[in-house]
FIGUMI-658201 format. One record per residue (C-alpha): residue in one letter; x, y, z. Coordinates in steps of 0.5 Angstrom, whole numbers, padded with zeros to 4 digits, always signed. Example, Ala and Ser with C-alpha at 12.3 -4.5 7.8 and 13.67 -1.06 7.14 Angstrom:
2
A+0025-0009+0016S+0027-0002+0014
//
This chain:
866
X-0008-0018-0172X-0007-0026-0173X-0010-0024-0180X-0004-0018-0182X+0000-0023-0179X-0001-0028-0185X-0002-0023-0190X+0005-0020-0189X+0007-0027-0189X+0004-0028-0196X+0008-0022-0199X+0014-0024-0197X+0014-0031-0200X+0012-0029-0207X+0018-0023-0206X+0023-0028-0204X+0022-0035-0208X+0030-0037-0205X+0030-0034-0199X+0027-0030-0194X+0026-0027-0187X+0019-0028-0185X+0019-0023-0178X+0013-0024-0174X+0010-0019-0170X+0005-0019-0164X+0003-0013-0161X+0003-0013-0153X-0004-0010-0151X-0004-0007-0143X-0008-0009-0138X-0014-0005-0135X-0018-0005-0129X-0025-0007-0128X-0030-0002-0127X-0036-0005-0123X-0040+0001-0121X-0042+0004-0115X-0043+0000-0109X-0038-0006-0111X-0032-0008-0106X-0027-0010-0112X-0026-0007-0118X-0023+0000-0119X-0024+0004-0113X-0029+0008-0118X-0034+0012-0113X-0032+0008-0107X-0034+0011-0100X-0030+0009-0093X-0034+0011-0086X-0028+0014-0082X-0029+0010-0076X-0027+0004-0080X-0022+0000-0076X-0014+0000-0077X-0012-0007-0081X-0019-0008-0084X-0020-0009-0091X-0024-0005-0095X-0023-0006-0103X-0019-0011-0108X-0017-0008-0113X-0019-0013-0120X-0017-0012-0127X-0014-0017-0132X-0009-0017-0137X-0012-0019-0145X-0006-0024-0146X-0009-0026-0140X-0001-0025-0136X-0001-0024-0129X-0002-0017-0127X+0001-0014-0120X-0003-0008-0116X+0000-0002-0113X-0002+0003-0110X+0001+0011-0109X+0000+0017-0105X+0002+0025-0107X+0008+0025-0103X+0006+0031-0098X-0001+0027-0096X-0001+0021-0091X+0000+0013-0093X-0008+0011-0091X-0008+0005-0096X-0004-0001-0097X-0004-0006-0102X-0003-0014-0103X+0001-0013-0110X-0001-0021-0112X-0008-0021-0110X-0011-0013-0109X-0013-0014-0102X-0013-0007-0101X-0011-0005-0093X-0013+0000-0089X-0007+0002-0085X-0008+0010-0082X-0014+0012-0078X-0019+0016-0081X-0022+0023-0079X-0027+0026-0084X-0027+0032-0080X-0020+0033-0081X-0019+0029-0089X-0026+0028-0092X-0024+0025-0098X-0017+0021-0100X-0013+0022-0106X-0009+0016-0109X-0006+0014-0115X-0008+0006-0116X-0005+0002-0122X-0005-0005-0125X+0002-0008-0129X+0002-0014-0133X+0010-0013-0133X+0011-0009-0139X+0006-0005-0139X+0004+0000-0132X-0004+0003-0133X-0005+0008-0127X-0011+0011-0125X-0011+0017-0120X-0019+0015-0116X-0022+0019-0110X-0025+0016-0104X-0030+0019-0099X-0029+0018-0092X-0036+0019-0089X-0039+0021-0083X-0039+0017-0076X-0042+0020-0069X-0035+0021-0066X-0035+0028-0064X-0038+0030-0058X-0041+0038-0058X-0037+0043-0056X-0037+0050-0052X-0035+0056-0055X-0034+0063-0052X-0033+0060-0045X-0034+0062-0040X-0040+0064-0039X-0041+0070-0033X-0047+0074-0033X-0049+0080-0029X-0056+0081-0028X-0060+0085-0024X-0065+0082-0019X-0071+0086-0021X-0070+0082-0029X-0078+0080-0031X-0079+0073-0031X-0079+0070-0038X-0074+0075-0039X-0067+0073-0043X-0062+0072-0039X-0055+0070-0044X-0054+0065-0050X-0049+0059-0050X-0047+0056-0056X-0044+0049-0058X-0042+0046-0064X-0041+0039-0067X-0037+0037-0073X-0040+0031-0074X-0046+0031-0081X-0052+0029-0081X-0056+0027-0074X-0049+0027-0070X-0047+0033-0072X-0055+0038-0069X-0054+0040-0062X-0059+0041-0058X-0059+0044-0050X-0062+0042-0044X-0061+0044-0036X-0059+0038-0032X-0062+0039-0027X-0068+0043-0029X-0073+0043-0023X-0069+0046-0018X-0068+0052-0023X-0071+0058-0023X-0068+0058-0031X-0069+0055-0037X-0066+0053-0044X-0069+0053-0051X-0066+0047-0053X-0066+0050-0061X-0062+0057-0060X-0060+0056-0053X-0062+0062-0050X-0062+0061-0042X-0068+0064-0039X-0071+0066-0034X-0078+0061-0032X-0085+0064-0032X-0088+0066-0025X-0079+0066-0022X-0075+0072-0019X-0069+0073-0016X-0067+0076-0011X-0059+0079-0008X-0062+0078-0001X-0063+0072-0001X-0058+0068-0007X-0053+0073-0011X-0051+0068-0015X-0054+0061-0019X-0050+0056-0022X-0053+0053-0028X-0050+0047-0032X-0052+0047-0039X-0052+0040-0043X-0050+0040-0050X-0053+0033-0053X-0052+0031-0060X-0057+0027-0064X-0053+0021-0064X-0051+0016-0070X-0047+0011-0071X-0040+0008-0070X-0036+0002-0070X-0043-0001-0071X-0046+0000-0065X-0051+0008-0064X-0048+0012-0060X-0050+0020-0057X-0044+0025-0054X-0046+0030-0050X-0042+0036-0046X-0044+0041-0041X-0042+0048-0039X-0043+0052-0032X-0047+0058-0033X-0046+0064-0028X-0050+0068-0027X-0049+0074-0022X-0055+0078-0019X-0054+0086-0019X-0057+0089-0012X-0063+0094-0013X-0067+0098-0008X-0072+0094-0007X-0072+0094+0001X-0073+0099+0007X-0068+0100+0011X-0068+0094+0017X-0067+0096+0024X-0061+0091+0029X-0062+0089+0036X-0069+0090+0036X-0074+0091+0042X-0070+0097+0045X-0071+0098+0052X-0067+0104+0056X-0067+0106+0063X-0066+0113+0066X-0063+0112+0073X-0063+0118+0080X-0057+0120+0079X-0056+0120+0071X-0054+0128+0067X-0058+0131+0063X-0054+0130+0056X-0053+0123+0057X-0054+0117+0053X-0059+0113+0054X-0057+0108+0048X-0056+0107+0040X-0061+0105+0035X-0058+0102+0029X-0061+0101+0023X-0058+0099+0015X-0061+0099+0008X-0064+0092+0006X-0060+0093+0000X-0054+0090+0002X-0051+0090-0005X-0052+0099-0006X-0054+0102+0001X-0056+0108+0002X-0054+0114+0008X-0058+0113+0013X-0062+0118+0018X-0066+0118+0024X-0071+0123+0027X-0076+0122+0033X-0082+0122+0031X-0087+0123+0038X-0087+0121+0046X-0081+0125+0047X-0084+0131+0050X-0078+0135+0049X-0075+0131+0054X-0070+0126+0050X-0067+0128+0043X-0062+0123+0038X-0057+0124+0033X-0060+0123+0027X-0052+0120+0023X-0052+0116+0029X-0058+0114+0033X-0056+0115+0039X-0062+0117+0044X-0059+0122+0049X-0064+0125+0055X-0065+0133+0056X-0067+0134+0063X-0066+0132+0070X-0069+0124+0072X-0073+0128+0078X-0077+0133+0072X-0078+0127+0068X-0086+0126+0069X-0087+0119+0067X-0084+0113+0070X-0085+0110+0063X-0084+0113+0055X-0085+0110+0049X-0081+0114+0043X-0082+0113+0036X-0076+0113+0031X-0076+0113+0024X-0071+0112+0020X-0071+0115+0013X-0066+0112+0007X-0063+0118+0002X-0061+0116-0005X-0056+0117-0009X-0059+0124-0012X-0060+0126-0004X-0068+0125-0005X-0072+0120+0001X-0073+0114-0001X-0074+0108+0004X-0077+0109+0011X-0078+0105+0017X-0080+0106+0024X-0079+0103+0031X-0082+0103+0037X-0076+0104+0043X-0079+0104+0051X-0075+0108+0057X-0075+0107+0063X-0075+0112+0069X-0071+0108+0075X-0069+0108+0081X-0061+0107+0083X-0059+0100+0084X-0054+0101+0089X-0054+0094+0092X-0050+0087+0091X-0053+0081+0093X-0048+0079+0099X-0047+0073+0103X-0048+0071+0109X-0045+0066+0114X-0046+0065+0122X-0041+0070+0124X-0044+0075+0119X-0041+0077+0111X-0037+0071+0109X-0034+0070+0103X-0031+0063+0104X-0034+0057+0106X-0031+0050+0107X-0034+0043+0108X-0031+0036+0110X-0034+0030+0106X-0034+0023+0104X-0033+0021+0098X-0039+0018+0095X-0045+0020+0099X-0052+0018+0097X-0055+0022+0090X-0060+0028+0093X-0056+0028+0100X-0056+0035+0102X-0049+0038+0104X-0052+0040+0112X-0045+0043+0115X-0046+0048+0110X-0049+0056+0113X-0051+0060+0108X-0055+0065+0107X-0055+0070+0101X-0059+0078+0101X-0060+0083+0097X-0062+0090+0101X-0065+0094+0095X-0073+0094+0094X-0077+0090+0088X-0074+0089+0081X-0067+0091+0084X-0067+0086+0089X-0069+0079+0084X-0062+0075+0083X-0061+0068+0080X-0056+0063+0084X-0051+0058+0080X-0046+0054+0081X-0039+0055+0078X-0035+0049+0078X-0035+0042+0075X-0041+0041+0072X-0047+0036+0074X-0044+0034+0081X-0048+0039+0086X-0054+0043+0084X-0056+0050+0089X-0062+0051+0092X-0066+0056+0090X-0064+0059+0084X-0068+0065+0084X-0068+0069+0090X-0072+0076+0092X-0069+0080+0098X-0067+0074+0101X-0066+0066+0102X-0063+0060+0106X-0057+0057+0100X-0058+0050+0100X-0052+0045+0096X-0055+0038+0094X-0051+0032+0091X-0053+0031+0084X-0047+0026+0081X-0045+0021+0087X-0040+0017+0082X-0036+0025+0080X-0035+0026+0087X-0029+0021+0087X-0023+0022+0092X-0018+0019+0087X-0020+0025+0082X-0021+0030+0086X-0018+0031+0094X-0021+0038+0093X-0028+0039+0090X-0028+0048+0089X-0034+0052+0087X-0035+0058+0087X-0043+0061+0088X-0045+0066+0084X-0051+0071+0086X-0053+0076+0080X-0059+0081+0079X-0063+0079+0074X-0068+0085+0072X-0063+0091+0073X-0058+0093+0068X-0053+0093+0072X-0053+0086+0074X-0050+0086+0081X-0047+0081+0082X-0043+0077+0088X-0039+0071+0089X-0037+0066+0094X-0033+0061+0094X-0034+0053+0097X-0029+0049+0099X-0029+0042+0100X-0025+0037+0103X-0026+0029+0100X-0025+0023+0105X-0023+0017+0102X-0026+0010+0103X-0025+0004+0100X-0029+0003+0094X-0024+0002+0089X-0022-0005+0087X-0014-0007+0085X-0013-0007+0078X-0007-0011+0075X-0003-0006+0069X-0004-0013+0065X-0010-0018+0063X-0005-0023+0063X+0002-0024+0063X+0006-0029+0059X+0013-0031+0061X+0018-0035+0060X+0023-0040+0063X+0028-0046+0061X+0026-0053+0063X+0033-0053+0067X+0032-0047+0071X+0033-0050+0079X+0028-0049+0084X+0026-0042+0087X+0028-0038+0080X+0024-0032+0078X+0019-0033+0073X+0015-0026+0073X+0013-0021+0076X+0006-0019+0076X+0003-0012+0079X-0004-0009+0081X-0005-0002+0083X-0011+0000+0089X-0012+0008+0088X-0015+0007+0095X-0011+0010+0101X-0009+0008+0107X-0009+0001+0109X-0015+0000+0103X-0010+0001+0098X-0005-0005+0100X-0005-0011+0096X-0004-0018+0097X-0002-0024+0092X-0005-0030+0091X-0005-0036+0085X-0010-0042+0084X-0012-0046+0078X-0009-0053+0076X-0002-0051+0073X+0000-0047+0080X+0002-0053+0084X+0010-0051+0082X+0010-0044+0083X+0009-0039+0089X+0008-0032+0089X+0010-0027+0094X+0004-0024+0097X+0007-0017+0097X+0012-0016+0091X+0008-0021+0086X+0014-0024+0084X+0012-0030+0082X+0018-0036+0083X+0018-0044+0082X+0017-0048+0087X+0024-0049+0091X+0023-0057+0090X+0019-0056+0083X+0022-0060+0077X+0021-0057+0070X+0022-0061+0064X+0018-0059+0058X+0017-0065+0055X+0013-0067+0060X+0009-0061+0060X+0011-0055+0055X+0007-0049+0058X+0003-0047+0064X-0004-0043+0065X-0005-0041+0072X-0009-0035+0076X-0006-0028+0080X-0011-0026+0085X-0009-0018+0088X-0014-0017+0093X-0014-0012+0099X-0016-0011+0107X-0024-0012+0105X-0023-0017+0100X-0025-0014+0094X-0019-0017+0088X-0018-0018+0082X-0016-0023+0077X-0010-0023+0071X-0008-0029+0068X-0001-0033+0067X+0002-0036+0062X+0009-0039+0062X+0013-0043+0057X+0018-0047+0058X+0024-0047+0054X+0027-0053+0051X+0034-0055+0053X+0037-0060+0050X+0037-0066+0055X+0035-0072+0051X+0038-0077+0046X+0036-0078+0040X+0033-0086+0040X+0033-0092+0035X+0027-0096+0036X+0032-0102+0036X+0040-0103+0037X+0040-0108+0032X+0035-0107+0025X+0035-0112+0020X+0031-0109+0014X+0030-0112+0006X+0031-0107+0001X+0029-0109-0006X+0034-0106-0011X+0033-0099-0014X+0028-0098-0007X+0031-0095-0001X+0030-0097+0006X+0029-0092+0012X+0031-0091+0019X+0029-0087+0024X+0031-0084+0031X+0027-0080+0036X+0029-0075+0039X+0024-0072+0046X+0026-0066+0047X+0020-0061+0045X+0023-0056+0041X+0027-0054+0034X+0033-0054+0033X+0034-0060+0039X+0029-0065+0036X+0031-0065+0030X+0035-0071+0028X+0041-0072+0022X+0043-0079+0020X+0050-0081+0018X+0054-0088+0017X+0059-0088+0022X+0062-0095+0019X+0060-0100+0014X+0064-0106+0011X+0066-0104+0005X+0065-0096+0006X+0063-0095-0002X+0057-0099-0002X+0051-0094+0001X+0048-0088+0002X+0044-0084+0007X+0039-0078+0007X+0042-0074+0013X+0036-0071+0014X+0030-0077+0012X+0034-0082+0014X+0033-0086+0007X+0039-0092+0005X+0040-0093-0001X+0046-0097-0006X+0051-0092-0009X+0050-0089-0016X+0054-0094-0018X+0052-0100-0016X+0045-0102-0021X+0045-0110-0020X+0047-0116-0014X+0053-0117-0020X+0056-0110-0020X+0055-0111-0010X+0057-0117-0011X+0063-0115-0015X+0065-0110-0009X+0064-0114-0003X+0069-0119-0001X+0065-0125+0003X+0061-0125-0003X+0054-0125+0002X+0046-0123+0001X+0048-0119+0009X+0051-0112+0010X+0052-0110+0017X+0051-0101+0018X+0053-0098+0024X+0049-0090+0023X+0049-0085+0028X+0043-0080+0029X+0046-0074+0031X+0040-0068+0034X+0042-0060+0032X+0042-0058+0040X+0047-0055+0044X+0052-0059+0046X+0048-0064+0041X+0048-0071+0043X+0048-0077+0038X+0047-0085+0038X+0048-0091+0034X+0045-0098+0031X+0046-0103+0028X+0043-0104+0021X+0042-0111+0017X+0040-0110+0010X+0038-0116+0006X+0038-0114-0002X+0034-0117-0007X+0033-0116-0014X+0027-0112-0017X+0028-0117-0024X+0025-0123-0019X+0019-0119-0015X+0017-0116-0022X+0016-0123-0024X+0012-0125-0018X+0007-0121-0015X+0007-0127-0009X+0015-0126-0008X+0014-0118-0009X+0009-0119-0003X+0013-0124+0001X+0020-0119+0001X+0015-0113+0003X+0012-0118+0009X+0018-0120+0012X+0018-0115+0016X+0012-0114+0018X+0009-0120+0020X+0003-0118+0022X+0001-0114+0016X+0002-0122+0012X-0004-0124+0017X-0008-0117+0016X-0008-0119+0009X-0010-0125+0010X-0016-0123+0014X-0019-0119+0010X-0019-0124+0004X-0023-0128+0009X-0027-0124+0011X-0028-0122+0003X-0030-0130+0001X-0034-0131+0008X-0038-0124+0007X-0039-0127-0002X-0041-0134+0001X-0046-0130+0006X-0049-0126+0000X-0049-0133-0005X-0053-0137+0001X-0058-0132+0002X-0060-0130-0005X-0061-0138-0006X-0065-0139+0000X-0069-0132-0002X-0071-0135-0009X-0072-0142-0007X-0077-0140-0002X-0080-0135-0008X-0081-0141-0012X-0085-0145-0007X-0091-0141-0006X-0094-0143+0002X-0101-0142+0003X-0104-0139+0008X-0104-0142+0015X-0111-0143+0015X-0111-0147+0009X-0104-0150+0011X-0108-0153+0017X-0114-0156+0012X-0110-0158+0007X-0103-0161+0009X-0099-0164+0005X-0096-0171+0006X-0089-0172+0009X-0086-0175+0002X-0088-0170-0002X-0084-0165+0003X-0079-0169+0004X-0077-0169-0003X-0078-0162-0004X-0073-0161+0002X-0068-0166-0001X-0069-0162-0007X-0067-0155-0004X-0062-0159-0001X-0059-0161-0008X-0059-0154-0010X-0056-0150-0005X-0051-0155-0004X-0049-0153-0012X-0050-0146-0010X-0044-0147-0004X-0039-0152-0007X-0036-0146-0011X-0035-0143-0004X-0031-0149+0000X-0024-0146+0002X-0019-0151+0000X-0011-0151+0003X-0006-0149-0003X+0001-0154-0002X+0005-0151+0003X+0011-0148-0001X+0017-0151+0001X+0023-0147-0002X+0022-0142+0005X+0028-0137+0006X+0033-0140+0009X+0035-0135+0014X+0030-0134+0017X+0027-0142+0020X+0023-0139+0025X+0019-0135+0020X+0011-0137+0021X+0008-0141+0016X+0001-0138+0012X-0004-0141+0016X-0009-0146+0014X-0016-0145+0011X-0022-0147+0016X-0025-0154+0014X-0033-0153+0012X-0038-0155+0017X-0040-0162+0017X-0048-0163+0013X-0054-0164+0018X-0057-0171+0019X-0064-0168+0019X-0068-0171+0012X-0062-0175+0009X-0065-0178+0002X-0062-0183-0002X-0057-0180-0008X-0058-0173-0007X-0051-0168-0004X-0050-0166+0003X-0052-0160+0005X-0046-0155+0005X-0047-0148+0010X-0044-0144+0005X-0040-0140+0011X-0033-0140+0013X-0030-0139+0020X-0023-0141+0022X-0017-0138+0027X-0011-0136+0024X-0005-0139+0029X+0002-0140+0027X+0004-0147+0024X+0009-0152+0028X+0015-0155+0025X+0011-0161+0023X+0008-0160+0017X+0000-0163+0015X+0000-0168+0009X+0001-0164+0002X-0006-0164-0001X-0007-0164-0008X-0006-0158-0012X-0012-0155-0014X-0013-0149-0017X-0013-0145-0025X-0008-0146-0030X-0005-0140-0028X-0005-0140-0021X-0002-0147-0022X+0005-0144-0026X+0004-0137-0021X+0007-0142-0015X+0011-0146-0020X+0015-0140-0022X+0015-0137-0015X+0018-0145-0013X+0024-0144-0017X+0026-0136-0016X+0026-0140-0009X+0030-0145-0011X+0035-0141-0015X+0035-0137-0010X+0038-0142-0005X+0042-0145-0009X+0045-0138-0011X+0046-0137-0004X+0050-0144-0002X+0054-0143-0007X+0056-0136-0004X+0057-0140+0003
//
C-alpha cells in the first residue's frame, strides 16, 4: 500500500510541474478475532462448551482479538430477540460473564452473535456454545401409581408388575437402576435393569394371612458431577400389591367343642344348639351345607343351611346318657359342585333337670341380708365372727357344685370357700385393712354371690352383706397449707392479726378436735388461738422491721391422743416510714479539687424502698449560683460556668477559699421526713495538684488523716522488708564464701583468734556497705503547712538505725549496721526537732522546692484575700 502510495505521488509530480494536489490515501483494515482452537478460555468462543452447573456471576471466556492498525478494539456480544440473555460481556476487556442459569435438559446449546469493533469497522461472528451434562437430575417415576391385583395362588418366581423411572441427565447420571429398600422383609424382588418386580424364589402369598404388601422401589442414578463434587440422585415409589382370595381353604368351624344337653322335660323337636361353620376363603366364600354324619340313631336331626342340632324323641326313650354325632359340612361352588369339607365332633348330653338355686341360710333359717357392725382397721386375716352363714344347693351331683364370690369393692375381704358342693359354712376375712377406713366409707356393702358351676342354667342366688364401720382415731390432723406467709406492717399495735392457719382431723367425736400451738425461735411476740388457729402479736409485742424484717416459727395442730402435725409460718413486716434520714455529722468540711466533685451522704434506716431511699438538695448556699447537687448521688459540684478560682472568685463577695452549704437529704416515704447539714467546701486548683504529686496527695489526705498514715506504713514495711532481703542475702553469700571444716576437724585444727578476728571485721565491713544504703533519713519538715488548719499532725519521723555491737571492734574498719528499721508512728508536738540536711536526689530535692513555693504562694494568695 505504502508502495502505490509513492507511485501515485511520482505520477502526479511529473503531470503537474506548477502546482498539484497530491491525495494520499490509506485503507483502514477491519480487525478480527483470534481463533485458538478447541479447549482455549479466550479467543473467539470457536467450539467452546459450558458444564450447565456453571455458577451465575462466573466467567467463562474472553473474547481476543486485535485490529491491524493496532486501535483499540471493543467487544459485544447479542442474542436473537426471542432467546434469553445467558452471556454478558466486559466491552473494554472480553471478559465474558455468565449471567442466567444454565439447564442442558432444557437449552443444550446456545446460539450468540459476538463482534469485535475498532470504531469504524464491526466484525460479527455468530458461535454456537454447548452446555454440558451435570448430574443435576434425579430419576423420575412414570405411570404412578402403582397398583396390582394378583391372585394368592401366583407361583414364586412369577412377574408381578414393572416400573419404570426415567432420568434426563447424560452419560452415567442419567442410567437408572431399581432396588427395594427393604429387600429382607420382602417376599419380592426387582431387577435393577428392567425394573420388573417379582416374586422371590421359595415365597407365596397368602389372603388369609396379608391382603395387601406395600413395596417401596428406589430408583438410583449412576451419579456424576455437579458443582465439583460426585453426587447420586435417587427417588422412590410404592408399589401396592393386592392379593386376589382363591379357594384354597376348608371351611373352618366357629365355636368349636360343641357340647349340648337334653334335659327331663324338654319337647321333641327342640333345639338342642347350632353348629357354625364358613369358608376359609374370606375374599369368595361359598354356600355352605351341613349333614350328620353318624351316632345320631335317628334320634337328632340338623338343617342343613343353618346347622341347628334338633332332638326327635322324648328324653325318656333316649338310650344313652351320652351321644356323640359327627357333623360335616360340605362347600358348594359356584357351579353347584362340592368342593371343600370338614368335619366336627359334637357331645350330647342326657340330664336330669336342674330345678334348684343355690339359697342362703341365717340362723332363723332363708335369709337374704346380713349385717355386721365393725371397727375401722381390724387386723389383716381377722375373720368377720358375728357373721352366720350358711349356703345349700338341694340338687344332687354336678347340679349341686357352685362357686362363692364377693361382689363389691374389690381386694378388701375374701369369702371362704369359693367352691361349694351341696352345702357349707360362709366365711368372710379381711383381706385390705388400710381399705377398710371409716372416713372412705361409713357403710361397706357387698353382695354374695352363689352360682352353679357345671349346669347350663347356671342358677344363681345372692345375698347382701351390709356393715357398718366405727371410727377410731387413726388420722393425724393435717393443715390445708405446708407453710403459710403472712404479712403485717411494723406498726401494727399489740394483739393484731397476723394469719389464720387451719388443720383438719378426718376423725369424729372428740378425736377430730384440734388444738393449736407455735414454738421456734421467732414465736416469742406472737400468740395463737388453741381453737380458731388464728395467729396474733403478742398484746405487749413491738414490731420494727428494721430490727428484724421477718419471722420464721412453727404451727403445731394435735388432737386429744397427741398426734399433731407441723406447718410453717413465715411473716414479713412491712416497712413504714418511721426513720429520718442521717448525715454522719451536722457539720462537714471537704476539699474539692476543681473540675472533681465531692459527695455527701445521708442514711436512711427504714428497711424497704421507697422509705429508704435518699434525694439531696441545697436548701441555702452563700452565693446560690455557685454548685450543683446530684439529687440522687449526692455529688456537689461547681456550675458549668465556673472552670477556674478566678471565674468563683469573681462571683463570691468575701472573696474567700470557704464556702458554707446547707443541704437537705429528703427520704421517698409517706409522710417523707428530711434533715439537714451543714457543708464546708475548701476549693483548690487542679493546675497546682497536676504539678505536684505530694500536694495531690496532701489535698487528697486531708480528709483522712488516717489514710496519710496507712500510706506511711506501707512504705516502711516496703523498706523494712527490702532491707531484711538485702541483709539476708549478704550473709548467705559471705557464709558461702568461707568454707567451714568439719566439726571433727574444726577441733584439731583450730585456727587463732587474729585470723578470725579479721575475718569477722572483714564481714563486718562488708555488710556494713551492704546496709548504708538502707539507713532511713528525715526529710526537712515542710514548713508552708495549711494555715488553716494548725492543729493538723506533723508526718511522723524516720526511726533512727540501731546502735553497732561492741563485740570485736577493729581499728579502721565501719561499724556494723543491722540492716532493719523499726520505729512508731506518733503525731509531732508543736516543737519542732532541729532541721536536718536535706539529702536526697536532685529530683527530690526540686519536687519539695516546687511544693514549698505553691505553699507559700498559696499563703500569701490567701492573706491577701483576708
Amino acid at each position: 500500500m505504502h508502495d502505490l502510495a509513492g507511485a501515485k505521488l511520482s505520477l502526479g509530480v511529473s503531470w503537474c510541474p506548477l502546482f498539484c494536489v497530491l491525495f494520499l490515501a490509506q485503507a483502514n483494515f477491519a480487525p478480527h478475532f483470534f481463533d485458538n482452537g478447541v479447549g482455549s478460555t479466550n479467543g473467539n468462543m470457536a467450539l467452546f462448551s459450558l458444564p450447565e452447573d456453571t455458577p451465575v456471576g462466573s466467567h467463562v471466556y474472553t473474547l481476543n482479538g486485535t485490529d491491524p492498525e493496532g486501535d483499540p478494539v471493543s467487544y459485544h456480544i447479542s442474542f436473537d430477540p426471542s432467546a434469553r440473555n445467558v452471556f454478558s460481556v466486559d466491552p473494554n476487556f472480553g471478559s465474558i460473564t455468565l449471567v442466567e442459569e444454565l439447564d442442558r435438559e432444557r437449552e443444550d446449546e446456545i446460539e450468540a452473535i459476538i463482534s469485535i469493533s475498532d470504531g469504524l469497522n464491526l466484525v460479527a461472528e455468530k458461535v454456537t456454545i454447548l452446555v454440558t451434562d451435570a448430574n443435576d437430575e434425579a430419576p423420575r417415576f412414570i405411570q404412578e401409581p402403582y397398583i396390582v391385583q394378583v391372585p394368592e395362588d401366583t407361583p414364586a418366581g412369577s412377574s408381578i408388575t414393572k416400573v419404570r423411572a426415567v432420568d434426563r441427565d447424560t452419560g452415567s447420571g442419567g442410567s437408572v437402576t431399581y432396588f427395594l429398600q427393604n429387600p429382607h422383609a420382602s417376599k419380592f424382588a426387582v431387577d435393577r435393569h428392567s425394573g420388573v418386580l417379582r416374586l422371590q424364589a421359595g415365597a407365596s402369598l397368602d389372603y388369609e394371612k396379608a391382603r395387601a404388601h406395600f413395596i417401596t422401589v428406589v430408583a438410583k442414578d449412576g451419579g456424576g458431577r455437579l458443582r465439583g463434587a460426585d453426587v447420586v440422585f435417587s427417588a422412590t415409589t410404592t408399589v401396592t400389591v393386592n392379593v386376589e382370595d382363591v379357594q384354597d381353604m376348608a371351611p373352618v368351624f366357629v365355636g368349636t367343642p360343641y357340647y349340648g344337653y337334653v334335659y327331663e322335660d324338654t319337647l321333641p323337636g327342640s333345639e338342642v344348639l347350632t353348629v357354625v361353620a364358613m369358608d376359609g376363603d374370606r375374599g369368595k366364600p361359598n354356600r355352605i351345607l351341613y349333614r350328620l354324619v353318624n351316632g345320631s340313631d335317628e334320634a337328632f336331626e340338623i338343617n342343613e343351611t343353618s346347622g341347628a342340632i334338633s332332638v326327635m324323641q322324648s328324653p325318656a326313650q333316649l338310650r344313652r346318657e351320652v351321644y356323640e354325632l359327627h357333623v360335616q359340612v360340605i362347600e358348594v361352588s359356584s357351579a353347584g359342585t362340592p368342593a371343600a369339607q370338614a368335619m366336627v365332633p359334637v357331645t350330647i348330653r342326657i340330664v336330669d333337670l336342674n330345678n334348684h338355686p343355690p339359697t342362703f341360710y341365717g340362723e332363723s333359717g332363708p335369709q337374704n341380708r346380713f349385717e355386721l357392725s365393725m371397727y375401722e382397721h381390724p387386723p389383716q386375716g381377722e375373720i368377720l365372727r358375728g357373721l352366720k352363714i350358711t349356703v345349700n344347693d338341694s340338687d344332687q351331683g354336678a347340679n349341686a357344685k357352685f362357686n362363692l364370690r364377693l361382689v363389691g369393692p374389690g381386694g378388701i375381704f375374701r369369702v371362704v370357700p369359693q367352691t361349694v358342693l351341696n352345702e357349707a359354712q360362709v366365711t368372710i376375712i379381711v383381706e385390705n385393712s388400710a381399705a377398710i377406713d371409716f372416713e372412705k366409707f361409713k357403710v361397706l356393702t357387698f353382695k354374695l354371690l352363689a352360682i352353679e358351676v357345671n349346669t347350663p342354667e347356671k342358677f344363681s342366688s345372692t345375698a347382701d352383706v351390709v356393715i357398718q364401720l366405727l371410727d377410731t382415731n387413726d388420722n393425724v390432723p393435717k393443715f390445708t397449707s405446708h407453710y403459710y406467709i403472712a404479712r403485717i406492717p411494723e406498726n401494727a399495735p399489740g394483739g393484731s392479726n397476723v394469719v389464720a392457719v387451719t388443720a383438719v382431723d378426718p376423725d369424729t367425736g372428740p378425736w377430730g378436735e384440734v388444738k393449736y400451738s407455735i414454738y421456734g425461735s421467732g414465736a416469742d411476740l406472737f400468740q395463737i388461738h388453741p381453737s380458731s388457729g388464728i395467729i396474733c402479736t403478742q398484746p405487749w409485742a413491738s414490731l420494727d422491721a428494721e430490727a428484724t424484717a421477718r419471722y420464721h416459727f412453727y404451727v403445731k395442730a394435735e388432737d386429744m391422743e397427741g398426734r399433731y402435725s407441723l406447718a410453717e409460718v413465715f411473716v414479713t413486716l412491712l416497712d413504714v416510714n418511721d426513720h429520718y434520714p442521717q448525715f454522719g455529722k451536722s457539720v462537714q468540711e471537704t476539699t474539692m479539687v476543681l473540675g472533681t466533685p465531692v459527695k455527701i451522704e445521708a442514711t436512711d434506716q427504714d428497711a424497704e424502698e421507697p422509705n429508704n431511699l435518699v434525694d439531696y438538695s441545697i436548701t441555702h448556699a452563700e452565693p446560690a449560683n455557685v454548685f450543683d447537687i446530684d439529687a440522687h448521688t449526692g455529688e456537689i459540684r461547681l456550675k458549668n460556668s465556673i472552670r477556674s478560682l478566678d471565674a468563683l472568685h469573681n462571683i463570691t463577695p468575701s472573696r474567700g477559699h470557704m464556702w458554707s452549704l446547707e443541704v437537705q437529704a429528703k427520704d421517698r416515704g409517706s409522710p417523707s421526713f428530711s434533715t439537714t447539714a451543714l457543708l464546708k467546701i475548701d476549693i483548690v486548683d487542679t493546675e497546682m495538684l497536676s504539678r505536684s504529686p505530694m500536694a495531690a496527695f496532701l489535698m487528697q489526705t486531708k480528709d483522712n488523716p488516717m489514710k496519710a498514715v496507712g500510706v506511711l506504713a506501707g512504705i516502711m514495711a516496703i523498706i523494712v522488708a527490702i532491707t531484711v532481703l538485702i541483709s539476708t542475702a549478704t550473709f548467705w553469700r559471705n557464709k558461702k564464701s568461707n568454707k567451714v571444716l568439719p566439726v571433727r576437724r574444726v577441733l584439731r585444727k583450730r585456727p587463732s583468734p587474729a585470723p578470725r578476728a579479721i575475718r569477722i571485721e572483714w564481714l563486718k565491713f562488708r555488710r556494713t556497705k551492704a546496709a548504708d544504703r538502707f539507713v532511713l533519713r528525715e526529710d526537712r519538715p515542710n514548713e508552708n503547712r495549711n494555715n488553716n488548719s494548725p492543729g493538723s499532725a506533723l508526718p511522723p519521723k524516720a526511726p533512727a538505725p540501731p546502735p553497732p555491737p561492741s563485740a570485736a571492734p577493729s581499728v579502721g574498719a565501719a561499724p556494723w549496721t543491722v540492716p532493719t528499721v523499726s520505729g512508731s508512728l506518733a503525731p509531732l508536738h508543736a516543737e519542732r526537732s532541729p532541721k536536718p540536711k536535706a539529702v536526697g536526689s536532685p529530683a527530690q530535692s526540686a519536687l519539695v522546692a516546687e511544693l514549698r513555693q505553691k505553699f507559700e504562694k498559696k499563703n500569701v494568695h490567701n492573706k491577701a484575700y483576708f
